[in-house]
C-alpha positions as CSV (number, residue, x, y, z in Angstrom):
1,X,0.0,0.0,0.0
2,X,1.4,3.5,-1.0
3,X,0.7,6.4,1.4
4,X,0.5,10.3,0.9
5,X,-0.4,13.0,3.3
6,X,-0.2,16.6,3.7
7,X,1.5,15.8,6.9
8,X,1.2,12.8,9.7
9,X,-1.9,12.8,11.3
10,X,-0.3,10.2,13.8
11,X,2.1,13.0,15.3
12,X,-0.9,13.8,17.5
13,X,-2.0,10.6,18.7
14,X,-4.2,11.4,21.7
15,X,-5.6,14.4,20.1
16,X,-9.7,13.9,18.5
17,X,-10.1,13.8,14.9
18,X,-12.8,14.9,12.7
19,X,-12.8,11.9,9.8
20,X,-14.2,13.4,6.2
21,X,-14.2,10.4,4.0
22,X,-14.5,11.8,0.1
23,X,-13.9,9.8,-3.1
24,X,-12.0,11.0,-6.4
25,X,-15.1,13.5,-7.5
26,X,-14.6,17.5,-7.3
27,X,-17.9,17.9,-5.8
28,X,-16.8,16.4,-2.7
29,X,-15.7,19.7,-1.9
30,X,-18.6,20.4,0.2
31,X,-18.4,17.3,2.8
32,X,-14.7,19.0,3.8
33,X,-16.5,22.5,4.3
34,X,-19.4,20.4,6.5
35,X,-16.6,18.5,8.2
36,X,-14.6,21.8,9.1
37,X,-17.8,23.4,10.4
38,X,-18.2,19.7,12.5
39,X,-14.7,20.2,14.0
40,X,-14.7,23.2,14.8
41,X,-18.1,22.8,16.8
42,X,-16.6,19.6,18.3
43,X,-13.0,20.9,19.1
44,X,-11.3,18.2,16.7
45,X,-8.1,18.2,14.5
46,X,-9.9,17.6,11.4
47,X,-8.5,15.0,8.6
48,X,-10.0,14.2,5.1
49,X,-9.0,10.7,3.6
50,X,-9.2,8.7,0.2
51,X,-8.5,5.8,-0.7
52,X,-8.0,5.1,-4.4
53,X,-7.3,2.4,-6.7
54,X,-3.7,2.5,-7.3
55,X,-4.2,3.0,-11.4
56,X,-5.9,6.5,-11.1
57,X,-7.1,8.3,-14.3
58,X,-6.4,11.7,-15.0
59,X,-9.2,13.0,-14.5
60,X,-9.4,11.0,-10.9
61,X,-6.1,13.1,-10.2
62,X,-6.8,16.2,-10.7
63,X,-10.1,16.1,-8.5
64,X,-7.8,14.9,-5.9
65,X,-5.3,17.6,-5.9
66,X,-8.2,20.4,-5.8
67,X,-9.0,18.2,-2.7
68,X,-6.2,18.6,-1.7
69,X,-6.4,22.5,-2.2
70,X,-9.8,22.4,-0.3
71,X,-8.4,20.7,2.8
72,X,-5.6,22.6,2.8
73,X,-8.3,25.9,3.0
74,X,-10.1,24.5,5.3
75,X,-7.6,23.7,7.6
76,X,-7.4,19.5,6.6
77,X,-4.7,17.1,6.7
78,X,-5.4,15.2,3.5
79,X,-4.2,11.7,3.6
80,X,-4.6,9.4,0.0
81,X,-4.5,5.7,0.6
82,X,-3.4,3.7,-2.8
83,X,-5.2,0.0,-2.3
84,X,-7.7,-2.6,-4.0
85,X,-9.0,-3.3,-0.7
86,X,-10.5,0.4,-0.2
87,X,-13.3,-0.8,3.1
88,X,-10.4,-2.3,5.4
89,X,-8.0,0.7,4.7
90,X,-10.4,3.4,5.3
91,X,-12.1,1.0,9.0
92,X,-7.8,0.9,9.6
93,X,-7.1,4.4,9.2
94,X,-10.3,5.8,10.8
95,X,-9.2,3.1,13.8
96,X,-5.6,4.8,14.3
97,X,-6.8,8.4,14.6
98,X,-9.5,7.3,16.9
99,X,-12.0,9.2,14.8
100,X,-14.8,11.1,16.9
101,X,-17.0,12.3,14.2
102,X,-17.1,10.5,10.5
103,X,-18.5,12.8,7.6
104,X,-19.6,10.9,4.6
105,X,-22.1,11.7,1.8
106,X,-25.1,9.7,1.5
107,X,-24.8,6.3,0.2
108,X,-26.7,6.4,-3.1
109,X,-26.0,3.5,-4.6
110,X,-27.1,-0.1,-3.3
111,X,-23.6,-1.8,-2.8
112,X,-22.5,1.7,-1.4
113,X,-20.1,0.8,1.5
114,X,-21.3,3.5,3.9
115,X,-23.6,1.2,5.7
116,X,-21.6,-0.9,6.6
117,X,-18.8,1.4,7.7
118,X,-21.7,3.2,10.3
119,X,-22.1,-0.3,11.7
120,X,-18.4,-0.7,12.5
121,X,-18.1,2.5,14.7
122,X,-21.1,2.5,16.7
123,X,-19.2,5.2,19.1
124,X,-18.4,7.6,16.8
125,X,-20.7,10.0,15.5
126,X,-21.6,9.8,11.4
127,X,-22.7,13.0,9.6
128,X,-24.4,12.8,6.5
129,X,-23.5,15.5,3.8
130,X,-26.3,16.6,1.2
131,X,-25.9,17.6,-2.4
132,X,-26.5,20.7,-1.5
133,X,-23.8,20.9,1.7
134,X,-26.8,20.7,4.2
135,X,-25.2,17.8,6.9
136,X,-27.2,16.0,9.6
137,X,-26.2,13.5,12.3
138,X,-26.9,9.5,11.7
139,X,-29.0,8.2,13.9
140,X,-27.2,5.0,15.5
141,X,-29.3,1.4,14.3
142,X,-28.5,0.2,17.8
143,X,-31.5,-1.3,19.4
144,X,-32.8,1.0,22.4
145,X,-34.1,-0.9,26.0
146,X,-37.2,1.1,27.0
C-alpha cells in the first residue's frame, strides 16, 4: 500500500479527529467545508482521507489535488491511501486516529459501502453531507431498552 499526506496525522496521537471520508469527485468539496464546520463545533483536529485504486485516471487526479487544495483551506490534513482493498484501509485508518466524528455523503448506490462502515463505529458520531452541503447526524441502528 502506497501512502500520501499533507503531513502525519499520527504525530498527534491522543488528540480527537474529525474523519471526512471523500472519493476522487470534485464535488466532494462540500463534505470538507461540512466537516470543518463539525470540528470546529466539536473541538477536533480535522483530517480528510481517500482511498483510491492505485491506477488513477487523469481526470481522478486532478479532483484529488483540488481536494487537496480544499483541505488545505479548510484547515485538513489530506491523507490518499493507494489499495484494491479500499473498506479495510479506510475502518484501519479511521481506527488509528481514533476518529470522533465520521463525515460521509449519503450512500446512493445499493452496494455503497457507507452502511456498513456506520455499523463498525457505533461510538463515533456519522454525519451525512447533502448535495447541496446541508449535513445531519446518523441516527445510530442500535436497538434501544425502554
Amino acid at each position: 500500500m502506497n501512502r500520501l499526506t499533507l503531513s502525519q496525522a499520527n504525530q498527534h496521537p491522543t488528540r480527537r479527529h474529525t474523519v471526512v471520508c471523500v472519493t476522487n469527485q470534485f464535488h466532494c468539496e462540500r463534505l470538507i467545508r461540512a466537516g470543518r464546520l463539525i470540528a470546529q463545533l466539536s473541538k477536533t483536529g480535522l483530517l480528510v482521507i481517500n482511498v483510491s485504486n492505485p491506477d488513477l485516471s487523469e481526470t481522478d487526479a486532478k479532483a484529488l489535488e483540488y481536494l487537496f487544495q480544499v483541505s488545505k483551506e479548510n484547515g485538513a490534513e489530506m491523507t490518499v491511501l493507494y489499495s484494491d482493498e479500499p473498506m479495510r484501509q479506510l475502518t484501519k485508518f479511521i481506527k488509528e486516529v481514533k476518529a470522533v466524528n465520521i463525515v460521509t455523503g449519503m450512500a446512493a448506490q445499493q452496494n455503497s459501502p457507507l452502511p456498513e462502515l456506520w455499523r463498525k463505529f457505533t461510538s463515533s458520531h456519522f454525519f451525512t453531507v447533502q448535495e447541496d452541503g446541508s449535513f445531519e447526524e446518523r441516527e445510530t441502528e442500535e436497538p434501544h431498552i425502554a
